[in-house]
C-alpha positions in Angstrom: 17.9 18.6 66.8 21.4 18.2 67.5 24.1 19.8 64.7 25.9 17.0 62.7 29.6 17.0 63.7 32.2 16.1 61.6 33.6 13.0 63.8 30.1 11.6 63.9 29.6 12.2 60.0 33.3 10.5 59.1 32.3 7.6 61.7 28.8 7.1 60.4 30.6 6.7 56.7 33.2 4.7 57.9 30.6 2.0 59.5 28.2 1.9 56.0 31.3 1.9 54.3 32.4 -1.7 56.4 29.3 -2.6 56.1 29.0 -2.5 52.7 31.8 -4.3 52.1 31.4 -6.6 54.1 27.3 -7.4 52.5 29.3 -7.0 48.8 31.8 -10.0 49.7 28.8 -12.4 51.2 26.6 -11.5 48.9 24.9 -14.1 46.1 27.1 -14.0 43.0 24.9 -12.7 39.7 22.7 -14.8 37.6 24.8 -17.0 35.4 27.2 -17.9 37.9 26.6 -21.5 40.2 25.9 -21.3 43.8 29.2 -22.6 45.7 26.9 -25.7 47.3 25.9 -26.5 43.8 28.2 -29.1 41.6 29.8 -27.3 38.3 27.7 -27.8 35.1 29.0 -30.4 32.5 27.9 -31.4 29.3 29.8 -34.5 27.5 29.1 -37.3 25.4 29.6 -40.7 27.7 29.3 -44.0 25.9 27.5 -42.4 23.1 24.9 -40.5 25.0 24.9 -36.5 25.3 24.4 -36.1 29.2 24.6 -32.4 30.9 24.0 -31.2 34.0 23.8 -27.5 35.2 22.5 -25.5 38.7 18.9 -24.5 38.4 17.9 -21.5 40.4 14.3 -22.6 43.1 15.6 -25.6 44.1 13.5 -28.1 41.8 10.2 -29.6 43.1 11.2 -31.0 46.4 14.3 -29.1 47.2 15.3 -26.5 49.3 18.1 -24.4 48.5 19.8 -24.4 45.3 18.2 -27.6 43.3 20.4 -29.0 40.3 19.3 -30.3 36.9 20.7 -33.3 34.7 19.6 -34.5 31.2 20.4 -37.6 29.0 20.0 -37.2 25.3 17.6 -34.2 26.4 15.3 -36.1 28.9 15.5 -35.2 32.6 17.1 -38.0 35.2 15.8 -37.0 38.9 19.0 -36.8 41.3 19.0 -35.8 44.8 21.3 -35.1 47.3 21.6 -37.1 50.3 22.8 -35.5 53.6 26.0 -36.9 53.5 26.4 -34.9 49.9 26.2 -37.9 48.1 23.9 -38.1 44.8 21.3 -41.0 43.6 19.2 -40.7 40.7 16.1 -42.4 39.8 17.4 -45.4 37.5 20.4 -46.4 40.4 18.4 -44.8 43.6 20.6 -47.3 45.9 24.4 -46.9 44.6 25.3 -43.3 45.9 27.6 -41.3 44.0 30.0 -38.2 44.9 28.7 -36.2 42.0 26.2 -35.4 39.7 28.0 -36.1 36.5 28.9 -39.5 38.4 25.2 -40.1 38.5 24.4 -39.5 35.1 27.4 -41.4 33.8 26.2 -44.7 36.2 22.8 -44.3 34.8 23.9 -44.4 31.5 25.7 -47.8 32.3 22.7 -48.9 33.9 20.2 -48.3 30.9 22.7 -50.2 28.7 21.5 -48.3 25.4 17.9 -48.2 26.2 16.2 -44.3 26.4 15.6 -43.0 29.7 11.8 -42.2 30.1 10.4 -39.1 31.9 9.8 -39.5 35.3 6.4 -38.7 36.3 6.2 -35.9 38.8 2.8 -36.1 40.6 
């Protein structure tokens, strides 16, 4: 077995070194913070309702990629993105919106006081 020189040792830690840096910048950011495809989270009171919104790690039920969760007065409205990046939600599925706080602001205008119901999921 060939003796390990020092020029091959420095350039062998010189290339994991890159390389590790380089993984460490492109890596996934730790729990707690959102993925940078995701919206920011909110949480607000809009025309008297408590509406939030926040990343949810898994995607959701029929998501791929990182899914994204919003909630009036504690009750789950089901968004989705559109390929354009746009956002619908169940209770005004066909007036797209830019965001998902839009969403949950339009459904609140839309329900006109009345509580959102859950939405069945299969």
């Amino acid at each position: 077995m060939p003796e390990l020189s020092r020029r091959r040792a420095l350039t062998t830690a010189a290339s994991l070194t890159t390389v590790t840096a380089l993984t460490g910048a492109t890596a996934p950011r730790a729990t707690g913070d959102h993925h940078p495809d995701s919206p920011a989270p909110f949480d607000e009171i809009h025309q008297g309702r408590r509406i939030q919104g926040r990343p949810v790690p898994g995607g959701g039920q029929h998501h791929h990629g990182p899914g994204y969760e919003v909630l009036i007065d504690g009750v789950e409205l089901h968004v989705m993105r559109n390929a354009d990046g746009t956002w619908i939600s169940v209770v005004s599925h066909y007036d797209p919106v830019p965001t998902p706080r839009a969403a949950a602001r339009a459904a609140v205008a839309d329900l006109q006081g009345a509580p959102l119901l859950p939405f069945p999921s299969n």
